[in-house]
C-alpha positions in Angstrom: 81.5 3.2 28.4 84.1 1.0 30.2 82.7 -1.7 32.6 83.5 -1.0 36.1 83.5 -3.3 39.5 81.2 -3.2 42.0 82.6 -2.3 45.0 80.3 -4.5 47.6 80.8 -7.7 45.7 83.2 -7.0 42.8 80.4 -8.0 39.6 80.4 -5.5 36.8 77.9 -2.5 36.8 76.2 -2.9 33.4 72.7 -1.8 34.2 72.9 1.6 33.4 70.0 4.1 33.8 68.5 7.2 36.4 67.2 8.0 39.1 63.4 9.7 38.9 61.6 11.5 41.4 59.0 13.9 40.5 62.0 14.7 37.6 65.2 13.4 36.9 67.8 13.9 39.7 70.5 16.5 40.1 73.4 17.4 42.2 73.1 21.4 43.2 76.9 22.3 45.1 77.0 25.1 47.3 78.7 28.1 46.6 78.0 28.1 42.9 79.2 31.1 41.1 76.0 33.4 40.9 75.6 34.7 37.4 76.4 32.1 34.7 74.2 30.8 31.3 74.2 27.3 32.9 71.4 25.8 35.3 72.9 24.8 38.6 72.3 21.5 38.3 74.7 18.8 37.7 73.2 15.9 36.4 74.1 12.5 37.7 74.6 8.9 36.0 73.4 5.9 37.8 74.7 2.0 37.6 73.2 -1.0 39.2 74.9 -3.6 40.1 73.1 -7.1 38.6 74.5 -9.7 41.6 73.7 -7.3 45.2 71.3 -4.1 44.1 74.7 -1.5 45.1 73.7 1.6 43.1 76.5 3.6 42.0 76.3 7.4 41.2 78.3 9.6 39.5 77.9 13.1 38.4 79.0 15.7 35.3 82.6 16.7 37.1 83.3 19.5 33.8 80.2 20.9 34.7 80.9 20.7 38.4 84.1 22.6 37.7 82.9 25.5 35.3 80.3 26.2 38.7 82.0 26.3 41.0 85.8 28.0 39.1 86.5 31.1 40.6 84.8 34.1 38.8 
């Protein structure tokens, strides 16, 4: 995975990981299309930013995409 900057102080995000809850997280977008094999959930990535905390979270976009394609 390429490095990226952080945005608040401009380090590299290199601790990767999740967020937890009573499960993993997941993004669920409105207007998903109704009948399809997939789960609604779009699971997210997570990196930390060593120097100031900043979290930064990103999700599945291809998966975002097949939900929510016209039917």
């Amino acid at each position: 995975m390429p490095t990226s900057k952080c945005v608040k102080c401009g380090s590299e995000l290199i601790a990767a990981g999740a967020l937890y809850g009573p499960r993993r997280l997941s993004f669920r977008p409105e207007g998903t299309k109704f009948l399809t094999l997939e789960t609604g959930d779009v699971m997210t990535k997570v990196h930390m930013c060593r120097e100031c905390g900043l979290i930064e979270i990103t999700g599945d976009v291809e998966k975002l995409r097949r939900l929510t394609a016209d039917a």
